[in-house]
Structure formats: C-alpha cells, structure tokens
Backbone as a ProteinNet text record, in pm:
[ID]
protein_1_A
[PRIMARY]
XXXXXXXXXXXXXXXXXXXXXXXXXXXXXXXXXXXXXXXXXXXXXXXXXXXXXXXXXXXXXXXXXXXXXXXXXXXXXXXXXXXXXXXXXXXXXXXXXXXXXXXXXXXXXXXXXXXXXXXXXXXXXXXXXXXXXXXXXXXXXXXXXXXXXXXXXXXXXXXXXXXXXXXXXXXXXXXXXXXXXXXXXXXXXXXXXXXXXX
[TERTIARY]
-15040.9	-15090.4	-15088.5	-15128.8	-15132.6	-15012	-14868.6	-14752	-14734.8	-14710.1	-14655.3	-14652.2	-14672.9	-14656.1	-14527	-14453.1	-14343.6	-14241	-14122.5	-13971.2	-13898.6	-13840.9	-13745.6	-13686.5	-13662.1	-13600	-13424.9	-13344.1	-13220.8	-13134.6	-13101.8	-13025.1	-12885.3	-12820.4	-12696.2	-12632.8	-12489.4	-12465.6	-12348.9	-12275	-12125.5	-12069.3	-11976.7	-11874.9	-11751.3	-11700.3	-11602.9	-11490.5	-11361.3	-11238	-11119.9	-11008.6	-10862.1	-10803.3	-10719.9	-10590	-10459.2	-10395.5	-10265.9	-10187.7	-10097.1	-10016.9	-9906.1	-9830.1	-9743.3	-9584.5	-9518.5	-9406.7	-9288.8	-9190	-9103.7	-8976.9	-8839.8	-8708.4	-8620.5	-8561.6	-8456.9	-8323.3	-8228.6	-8086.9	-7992.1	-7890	-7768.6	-7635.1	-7593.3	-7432.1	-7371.6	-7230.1	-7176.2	-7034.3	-6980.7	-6869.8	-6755.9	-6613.9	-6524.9	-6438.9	-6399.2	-6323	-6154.8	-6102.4	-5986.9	-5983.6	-5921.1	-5971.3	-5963.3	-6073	-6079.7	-6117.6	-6065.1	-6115.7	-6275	-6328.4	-6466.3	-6537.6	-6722.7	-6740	-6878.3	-6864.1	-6951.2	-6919	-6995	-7008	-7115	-7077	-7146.7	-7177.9	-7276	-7338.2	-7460.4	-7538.5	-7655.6	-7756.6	-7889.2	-7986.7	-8091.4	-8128.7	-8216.7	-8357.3	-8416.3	-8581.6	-8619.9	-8652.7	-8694	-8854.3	-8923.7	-9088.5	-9138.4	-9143.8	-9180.3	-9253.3	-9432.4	-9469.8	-9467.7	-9457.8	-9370.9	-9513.5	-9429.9	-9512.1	-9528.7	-9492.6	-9549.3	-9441.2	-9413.9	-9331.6	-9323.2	-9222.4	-9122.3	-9005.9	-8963.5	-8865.9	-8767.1	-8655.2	-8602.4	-8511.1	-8517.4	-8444.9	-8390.8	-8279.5	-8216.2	-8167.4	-8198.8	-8134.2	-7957.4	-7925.8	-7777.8	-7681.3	-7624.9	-7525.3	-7385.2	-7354.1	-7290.2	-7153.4	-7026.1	-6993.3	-6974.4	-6948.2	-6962.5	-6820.7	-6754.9	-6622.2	-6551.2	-6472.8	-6413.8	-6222.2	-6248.3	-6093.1	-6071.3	-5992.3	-5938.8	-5987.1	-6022.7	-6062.4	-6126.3	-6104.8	-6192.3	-6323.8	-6402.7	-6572	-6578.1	-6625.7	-6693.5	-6828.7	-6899.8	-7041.8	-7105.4	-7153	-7228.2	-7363.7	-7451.1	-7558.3	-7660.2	-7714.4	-7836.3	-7943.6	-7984.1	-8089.6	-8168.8	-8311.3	-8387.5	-8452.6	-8499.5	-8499.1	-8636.5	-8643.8	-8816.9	-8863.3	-8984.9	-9010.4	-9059.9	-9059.8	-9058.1	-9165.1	-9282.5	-9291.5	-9457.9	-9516.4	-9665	-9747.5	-9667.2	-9708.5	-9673.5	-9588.4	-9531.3	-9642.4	-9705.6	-9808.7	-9848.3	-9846.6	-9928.8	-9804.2	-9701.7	-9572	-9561	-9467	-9395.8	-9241.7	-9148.3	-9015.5	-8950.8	-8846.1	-8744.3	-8657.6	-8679.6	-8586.6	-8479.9	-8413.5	-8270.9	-8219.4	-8062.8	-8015.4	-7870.6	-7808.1	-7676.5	-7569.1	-7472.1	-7387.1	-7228.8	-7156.3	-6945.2	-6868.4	-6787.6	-6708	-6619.9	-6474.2	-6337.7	-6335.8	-6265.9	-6193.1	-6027.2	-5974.6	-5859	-5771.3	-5629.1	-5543.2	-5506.9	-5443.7	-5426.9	-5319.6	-5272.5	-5103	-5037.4	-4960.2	-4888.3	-4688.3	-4645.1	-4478.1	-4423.7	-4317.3	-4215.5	-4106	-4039.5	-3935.7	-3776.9	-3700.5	-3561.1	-3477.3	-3475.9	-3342.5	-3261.4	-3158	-3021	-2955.9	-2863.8	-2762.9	-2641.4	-2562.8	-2406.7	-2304.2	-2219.1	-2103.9	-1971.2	-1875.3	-1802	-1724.7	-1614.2	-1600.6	-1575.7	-1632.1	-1569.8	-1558.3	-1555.8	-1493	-1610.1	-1762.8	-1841.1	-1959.7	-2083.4	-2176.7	-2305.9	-2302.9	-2389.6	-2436.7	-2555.3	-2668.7	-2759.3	-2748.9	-2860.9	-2945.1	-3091.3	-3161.6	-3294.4	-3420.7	-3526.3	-3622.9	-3707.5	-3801.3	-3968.3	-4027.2	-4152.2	-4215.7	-4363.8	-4481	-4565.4	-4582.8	-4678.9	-4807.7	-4925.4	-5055.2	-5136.4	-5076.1	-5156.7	-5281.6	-5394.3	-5510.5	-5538.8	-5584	-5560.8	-5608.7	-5542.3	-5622.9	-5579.4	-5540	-5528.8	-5318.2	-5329.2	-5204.9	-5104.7	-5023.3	-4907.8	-4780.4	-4699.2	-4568.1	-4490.6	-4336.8	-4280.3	-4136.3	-4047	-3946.5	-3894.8	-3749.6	-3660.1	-3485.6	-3456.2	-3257.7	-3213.8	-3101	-3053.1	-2901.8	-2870.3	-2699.9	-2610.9	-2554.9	-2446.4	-2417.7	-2442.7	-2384.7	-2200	-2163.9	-2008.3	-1973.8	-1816.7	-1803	-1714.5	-1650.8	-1580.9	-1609.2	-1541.9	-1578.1	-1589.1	-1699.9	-1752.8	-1905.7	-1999.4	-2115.1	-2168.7	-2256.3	-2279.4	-2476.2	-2503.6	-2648.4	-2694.2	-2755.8	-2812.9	-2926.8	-2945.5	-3093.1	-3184.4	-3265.8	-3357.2	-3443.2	-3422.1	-3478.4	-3583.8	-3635.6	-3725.4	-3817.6	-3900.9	-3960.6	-4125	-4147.6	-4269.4	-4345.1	-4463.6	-4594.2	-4568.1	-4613.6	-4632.7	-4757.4	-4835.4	-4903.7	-5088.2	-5181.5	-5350.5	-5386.6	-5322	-5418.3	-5281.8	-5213.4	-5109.1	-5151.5	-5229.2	-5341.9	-5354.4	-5439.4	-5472.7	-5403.2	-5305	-5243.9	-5123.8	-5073.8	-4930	-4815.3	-4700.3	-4564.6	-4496	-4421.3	-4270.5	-4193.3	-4153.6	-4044.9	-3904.7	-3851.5	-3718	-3732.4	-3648.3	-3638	-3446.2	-3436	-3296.1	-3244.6	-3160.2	-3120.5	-2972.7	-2909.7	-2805.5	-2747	-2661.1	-2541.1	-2427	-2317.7	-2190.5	-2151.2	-2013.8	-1917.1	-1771.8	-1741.6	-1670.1	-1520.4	-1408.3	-1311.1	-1302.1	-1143.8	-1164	-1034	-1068.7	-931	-857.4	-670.6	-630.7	-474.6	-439.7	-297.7	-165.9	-100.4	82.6	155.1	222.4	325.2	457.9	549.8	692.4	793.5	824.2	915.9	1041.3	1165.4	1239.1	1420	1503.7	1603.7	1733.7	1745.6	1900	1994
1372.5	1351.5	1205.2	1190.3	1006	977.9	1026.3	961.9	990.2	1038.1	1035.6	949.4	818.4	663.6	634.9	675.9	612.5	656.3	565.5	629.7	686.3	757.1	795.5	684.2	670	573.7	560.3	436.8	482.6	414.1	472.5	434.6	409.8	331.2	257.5	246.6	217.5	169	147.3	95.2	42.4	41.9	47.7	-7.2	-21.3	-27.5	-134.5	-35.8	-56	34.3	-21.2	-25.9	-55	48.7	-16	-7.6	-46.9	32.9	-24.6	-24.1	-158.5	-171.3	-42.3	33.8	107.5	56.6	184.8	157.5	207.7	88.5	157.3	102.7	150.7	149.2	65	-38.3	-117	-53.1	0.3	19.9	-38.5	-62.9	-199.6	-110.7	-105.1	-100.9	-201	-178.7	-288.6	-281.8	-401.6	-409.9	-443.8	-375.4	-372.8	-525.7	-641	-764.7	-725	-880.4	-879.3	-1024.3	-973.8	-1066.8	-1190.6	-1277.5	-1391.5	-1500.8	-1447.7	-1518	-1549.6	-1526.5	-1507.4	-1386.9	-1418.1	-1288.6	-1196.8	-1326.4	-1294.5	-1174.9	-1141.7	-1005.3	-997.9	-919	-903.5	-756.2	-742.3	-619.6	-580.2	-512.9	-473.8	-367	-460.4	-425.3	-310.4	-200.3	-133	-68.7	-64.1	-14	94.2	171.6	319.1	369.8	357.2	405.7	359.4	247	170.2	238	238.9	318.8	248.2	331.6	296.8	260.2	126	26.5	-90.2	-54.4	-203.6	-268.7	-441.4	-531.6	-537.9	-508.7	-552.8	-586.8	-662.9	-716.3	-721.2	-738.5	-798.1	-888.1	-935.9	-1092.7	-1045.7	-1080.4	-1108.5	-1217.7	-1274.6	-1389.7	-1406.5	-1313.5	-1299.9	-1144.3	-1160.1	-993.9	-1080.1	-971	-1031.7	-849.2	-889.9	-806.5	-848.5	-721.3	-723.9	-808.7	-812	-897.7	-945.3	-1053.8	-1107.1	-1016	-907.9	-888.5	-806.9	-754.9	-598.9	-518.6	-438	-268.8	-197.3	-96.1	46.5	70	111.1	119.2	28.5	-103.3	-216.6	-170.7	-243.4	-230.6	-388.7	-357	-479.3	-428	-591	-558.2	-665.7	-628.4	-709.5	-777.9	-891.6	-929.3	-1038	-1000.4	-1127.7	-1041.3	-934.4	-877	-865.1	-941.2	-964.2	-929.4	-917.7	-858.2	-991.5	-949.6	-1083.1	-971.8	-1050.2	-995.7	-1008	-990.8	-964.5	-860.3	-761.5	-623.2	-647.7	-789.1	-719.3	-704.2	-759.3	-781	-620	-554.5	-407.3	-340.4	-392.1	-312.9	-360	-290	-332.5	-261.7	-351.3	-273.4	-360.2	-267.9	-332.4	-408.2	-497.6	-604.5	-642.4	-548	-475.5	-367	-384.2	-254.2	-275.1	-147.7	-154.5	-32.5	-59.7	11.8	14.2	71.4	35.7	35.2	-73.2	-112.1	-160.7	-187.3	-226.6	-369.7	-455	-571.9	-498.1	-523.8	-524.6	-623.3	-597.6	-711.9	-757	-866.5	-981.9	-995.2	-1002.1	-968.2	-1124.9	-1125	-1284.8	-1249.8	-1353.9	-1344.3	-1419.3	-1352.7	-1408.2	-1470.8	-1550.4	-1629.7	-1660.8	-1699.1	-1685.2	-1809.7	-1902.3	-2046.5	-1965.5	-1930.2	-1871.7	-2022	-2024.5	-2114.8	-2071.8	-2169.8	-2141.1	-2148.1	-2090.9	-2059	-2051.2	-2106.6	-2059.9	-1936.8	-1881.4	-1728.9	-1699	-1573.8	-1582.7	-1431.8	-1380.9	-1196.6	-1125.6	-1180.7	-1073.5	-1101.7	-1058.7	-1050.3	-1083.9	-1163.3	-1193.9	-1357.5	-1372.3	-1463.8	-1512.5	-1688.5	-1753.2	-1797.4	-1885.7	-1896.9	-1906.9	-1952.1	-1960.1	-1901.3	-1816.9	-1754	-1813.9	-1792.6	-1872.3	-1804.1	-1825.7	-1760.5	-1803.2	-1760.9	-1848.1	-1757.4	-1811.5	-1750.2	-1707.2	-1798.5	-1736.2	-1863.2	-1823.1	-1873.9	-2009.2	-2117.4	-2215.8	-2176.3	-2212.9	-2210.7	-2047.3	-1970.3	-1879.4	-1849.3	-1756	-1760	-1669.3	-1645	-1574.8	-1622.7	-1519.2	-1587.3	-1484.8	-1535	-1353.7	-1360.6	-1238.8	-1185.9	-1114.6	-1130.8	-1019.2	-1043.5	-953.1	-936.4	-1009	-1101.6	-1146.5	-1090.5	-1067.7	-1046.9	-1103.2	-1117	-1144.5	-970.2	-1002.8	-871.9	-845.9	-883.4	-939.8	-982.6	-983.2	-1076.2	-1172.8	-1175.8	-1198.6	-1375.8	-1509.4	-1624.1	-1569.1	-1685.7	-1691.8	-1735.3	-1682.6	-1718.7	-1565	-1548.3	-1446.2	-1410.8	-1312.1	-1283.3	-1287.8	-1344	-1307.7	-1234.9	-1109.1	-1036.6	-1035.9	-1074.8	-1038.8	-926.8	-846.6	-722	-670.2	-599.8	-570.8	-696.4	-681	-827.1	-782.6	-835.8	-783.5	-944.4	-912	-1046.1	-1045	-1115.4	-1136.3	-1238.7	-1302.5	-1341.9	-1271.3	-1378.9	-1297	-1240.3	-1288.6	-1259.2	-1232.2	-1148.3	-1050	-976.7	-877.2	-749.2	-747.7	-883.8	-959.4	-922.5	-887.9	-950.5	-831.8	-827.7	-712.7	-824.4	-829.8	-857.9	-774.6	-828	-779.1	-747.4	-627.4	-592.8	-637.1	-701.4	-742	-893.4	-1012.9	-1113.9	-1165	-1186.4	-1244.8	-1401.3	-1415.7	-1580.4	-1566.1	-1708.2	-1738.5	-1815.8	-1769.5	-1908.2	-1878.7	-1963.6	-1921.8	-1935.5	-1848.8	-1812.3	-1930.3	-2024.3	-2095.9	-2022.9	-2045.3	-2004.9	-2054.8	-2034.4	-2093.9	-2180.7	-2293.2	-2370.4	-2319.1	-2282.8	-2228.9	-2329.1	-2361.5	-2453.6	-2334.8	-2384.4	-2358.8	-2430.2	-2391.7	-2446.4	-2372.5	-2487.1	-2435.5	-2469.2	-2355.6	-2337.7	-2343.7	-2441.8	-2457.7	-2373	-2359	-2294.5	-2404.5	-2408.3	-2468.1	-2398.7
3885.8	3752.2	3718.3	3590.4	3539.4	3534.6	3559.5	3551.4	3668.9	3813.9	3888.2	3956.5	3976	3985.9	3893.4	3823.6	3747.9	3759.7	3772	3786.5	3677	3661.1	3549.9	3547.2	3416.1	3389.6	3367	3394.7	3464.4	3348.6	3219.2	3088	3132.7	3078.9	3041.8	2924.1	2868.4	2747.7	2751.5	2653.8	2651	2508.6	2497.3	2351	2366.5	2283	2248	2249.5	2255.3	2256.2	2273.4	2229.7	2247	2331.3	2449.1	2516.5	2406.6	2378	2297.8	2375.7	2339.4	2400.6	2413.8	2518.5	2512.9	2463.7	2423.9	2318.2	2428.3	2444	2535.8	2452.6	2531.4	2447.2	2543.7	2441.7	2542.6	2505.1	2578.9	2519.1	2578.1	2559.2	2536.4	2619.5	2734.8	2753.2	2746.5	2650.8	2586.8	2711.8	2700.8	2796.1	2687.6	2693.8	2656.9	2683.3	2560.9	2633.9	2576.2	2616.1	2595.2	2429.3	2337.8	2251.4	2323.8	2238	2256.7	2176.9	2012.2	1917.6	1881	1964.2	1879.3	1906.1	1867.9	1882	2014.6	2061.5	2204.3	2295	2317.9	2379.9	2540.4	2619.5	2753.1	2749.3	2828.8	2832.6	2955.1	2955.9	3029.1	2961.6	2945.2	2897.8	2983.6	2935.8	3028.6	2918.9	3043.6	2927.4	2976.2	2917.1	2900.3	2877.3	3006	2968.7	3051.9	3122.8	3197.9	3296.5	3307.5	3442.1	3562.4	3650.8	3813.5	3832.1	3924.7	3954.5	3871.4	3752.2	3658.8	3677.9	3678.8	3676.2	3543.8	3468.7	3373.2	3340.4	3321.7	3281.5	3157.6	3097.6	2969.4	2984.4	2853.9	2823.2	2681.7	2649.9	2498.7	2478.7	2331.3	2280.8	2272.5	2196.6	2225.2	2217.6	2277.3	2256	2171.7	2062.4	1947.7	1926.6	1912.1	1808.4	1679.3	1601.1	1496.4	1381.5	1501.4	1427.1	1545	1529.1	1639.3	1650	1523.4	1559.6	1668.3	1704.9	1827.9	1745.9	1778	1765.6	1834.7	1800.8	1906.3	1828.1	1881.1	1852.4	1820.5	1835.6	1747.9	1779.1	1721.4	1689.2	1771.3	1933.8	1959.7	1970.7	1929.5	1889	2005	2059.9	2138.7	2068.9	2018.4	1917.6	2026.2	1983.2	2025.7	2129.6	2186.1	2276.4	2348.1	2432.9	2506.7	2638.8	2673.1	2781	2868.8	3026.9	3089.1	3205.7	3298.2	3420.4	3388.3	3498.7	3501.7	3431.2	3421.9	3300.4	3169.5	3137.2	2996.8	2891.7	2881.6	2785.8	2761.6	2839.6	2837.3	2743.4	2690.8	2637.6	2512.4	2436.5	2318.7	2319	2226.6	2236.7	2158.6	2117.6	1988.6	2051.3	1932.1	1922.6	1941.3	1879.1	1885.4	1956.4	2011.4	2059.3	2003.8	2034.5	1926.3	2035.9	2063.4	2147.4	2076.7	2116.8	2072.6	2195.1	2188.3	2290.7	2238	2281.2	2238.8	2288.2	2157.2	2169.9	2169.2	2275.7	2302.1	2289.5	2209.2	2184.8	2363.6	2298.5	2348.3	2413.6	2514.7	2542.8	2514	2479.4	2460.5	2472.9	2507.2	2542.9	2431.3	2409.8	2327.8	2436.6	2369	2471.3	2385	2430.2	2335.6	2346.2	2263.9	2301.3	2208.9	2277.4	2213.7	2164.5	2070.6	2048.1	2083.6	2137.2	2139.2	2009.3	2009.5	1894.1	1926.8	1867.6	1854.4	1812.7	1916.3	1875.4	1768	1674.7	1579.9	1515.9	1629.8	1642.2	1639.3	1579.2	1601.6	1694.8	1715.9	1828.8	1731.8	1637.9	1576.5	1650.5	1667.8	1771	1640.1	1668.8	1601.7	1731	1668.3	1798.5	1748.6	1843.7	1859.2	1919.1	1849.1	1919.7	1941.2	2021.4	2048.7	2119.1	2078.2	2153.5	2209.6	2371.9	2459.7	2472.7	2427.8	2444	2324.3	2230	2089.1	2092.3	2072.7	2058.8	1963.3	2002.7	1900.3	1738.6	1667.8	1538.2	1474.9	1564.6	1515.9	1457.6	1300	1246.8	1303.5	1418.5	1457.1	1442.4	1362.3	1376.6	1468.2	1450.6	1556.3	1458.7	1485.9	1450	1488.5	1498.1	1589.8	1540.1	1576.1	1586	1719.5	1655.5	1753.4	1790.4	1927.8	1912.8	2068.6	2085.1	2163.5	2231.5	2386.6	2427.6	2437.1	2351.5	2401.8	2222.3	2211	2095.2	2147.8	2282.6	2371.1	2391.2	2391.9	2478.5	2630.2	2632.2	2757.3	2762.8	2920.4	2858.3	2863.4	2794.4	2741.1	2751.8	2719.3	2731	2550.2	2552.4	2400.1	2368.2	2358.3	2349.8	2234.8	2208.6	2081	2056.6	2022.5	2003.7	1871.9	1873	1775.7	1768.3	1830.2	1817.3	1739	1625.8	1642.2	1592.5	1582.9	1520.8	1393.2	1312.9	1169.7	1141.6	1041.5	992.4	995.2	975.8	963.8	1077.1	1199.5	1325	1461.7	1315.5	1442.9	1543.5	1418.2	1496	1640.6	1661.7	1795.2	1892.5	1879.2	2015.9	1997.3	2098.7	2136.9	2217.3	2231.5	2237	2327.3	2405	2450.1	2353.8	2390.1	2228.6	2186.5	2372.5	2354.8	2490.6	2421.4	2551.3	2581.2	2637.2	2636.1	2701.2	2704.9	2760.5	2715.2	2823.4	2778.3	2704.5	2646.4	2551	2564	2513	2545.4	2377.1	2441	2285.6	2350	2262	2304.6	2243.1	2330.8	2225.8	2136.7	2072.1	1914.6	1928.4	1875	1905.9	1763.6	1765	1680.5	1699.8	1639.8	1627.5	1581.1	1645.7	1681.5	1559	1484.2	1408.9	1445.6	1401.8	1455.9	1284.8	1262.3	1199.3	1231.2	1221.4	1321.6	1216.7	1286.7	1191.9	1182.1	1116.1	1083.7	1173.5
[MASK]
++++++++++++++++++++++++++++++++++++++++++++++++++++++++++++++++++++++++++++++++++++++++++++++++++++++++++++++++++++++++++++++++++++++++++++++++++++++++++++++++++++++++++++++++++++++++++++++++++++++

C-alpha cells in the first residue's frame, strides 16, 4: 500500500524523579571509666541499615557524660555524628546517640604519722592522716580513730580506724578503712622522795 515504505516509528521519553537519601541509625556502646574528674567518655559507634556492599562509615565530634561525678547509669551521649566513605551521600542518620555506663570511684590510700607520748595509762593516739591520689583541684579531706595497741611504754603500733572521706568530692573516690604505723609510749619519769625518821 502507500505506506508500506515507512517504519513505525520508535518513541522515547523521560522525567524527572528523586532517589532519597536512605535513613539509617547510629547507636553508641558506652565504656564504663574509673573517675577522672572530668567528663570525657569512650565508646563505639555502630550503624544500622547500611546495604551490603555500600562503603560507609561514622565519625563523631565528641562522646560526653553527663556529669563528671561516680555513678551507676550515667547518661553518655555521642554528638556531632557523621557519615564518612564513598556511599555516604546516599544516607542520612542522627546526630546523636545516647547509652549508660558507670563512672566508678576512685581508689585512693590513706597513710598514718603516729606521734609519740608519753605514758600516761591509756591507749589514746594523736597523729596525722593523709591522702595519696586525690585529683588536683578536687575537695577531700579524711577522718579516723586513733589508738595505741598497748597502754604499755615501749614502741607500739598505732592503728587508725574508721577512716572515712569528708568534703564536695568524697563521693569520688573509696579508702582503706584502717592504716597503722609506729610510735613509741615513753615511760614516765616519776621522782622518789625520802621521808627520813628521827
């Protein structure tokens, strides 16, 4: 016929459409420290969605707790939280992650300068107590009973017992409950009189 000289003709077309970026989840294991006066925190970041095969990565600005004192559950928080790698662009994910982990006190020693005395019948101990390992800047004091194992001259053991922390940033930290050292009980110099008889 008069068209069979012509090809069908071979149509095309196109438009426009968004890929969104996919939504994946970063979450935070927090690591448990030993205080350390401030409030930095360590941890490990992981992401959740990620399709196999894509290179992704994360990065956070800082891992923080929520207070620098000791306690159980603190609240650390991951902020700043970004994706790194040849895929990231194809992702999105929060910012934030939030986990609980323990600041644990602080162990620190008490220590004992006993003084020496003269005897004087009982087992009562003066003296100096001191603490090695309290954090600069930070307020600990200590307190304890002192006594003489003995009321006896000689040299003697002096124990301090009941020892506990005192001041803002006791909490912190835990103690030996008892330390000891030596001093001596000197005798007692005591004078002779002579009453003489007719």
């Amino acid at each position: 016929g008069a068209d069979a000289g012509i090809s069908p003709a071979t149509a095309s077309t196109s438009t426009l459409a968004d890929i969104f970026a996919r939504a994946i989840t970063a979450t935070l294991t927090a690591n448990d420290k030993t205080y350390d006066g401030n409030v930095s925190a360590t941890g490990g970041l992981a992401l959740n969605g990620v399709l196999t095969g894509d290179d992704v990565g994360i990065t956070s600005g800082t891992v923080a707790f929520d207070s620098r004192n000791a306690g159980t559950g603190r609240t650390v928080t991951a902020s700043g939280i970004g994706l790194t790698g040849a895929d990231a662009g194809n992702y999105t994910v929060n910012v934030t992650a939030t986990d609980l982990a323990d600041i644990l006190a602080r162990a620190i020693t008490a220590t004992l300068a006993a003084n020496d005395k003269t005897y004087d019948g009982t087992i009562s101990a003066t003296g100096s107590l001191a603490l090695n390992g309290v954090l600069a800047g930070d307020q600990v004091g200590v307190r304890g009973d002192l006594a003489f194992d003995s009321r006896n001259a000689g040299t003697r053991t002096v124990t301090a017992s009941g020892i506990g922390l005192t001041g803002a940033d006791a909490g912190n930290y835990t103690v030996n409950a008892s330390t000891s050292n030596l001093a001596d009980i000197f005798a007692r110099a005591i004078t002779a009189t002579l009453t003489a008889n007719d």
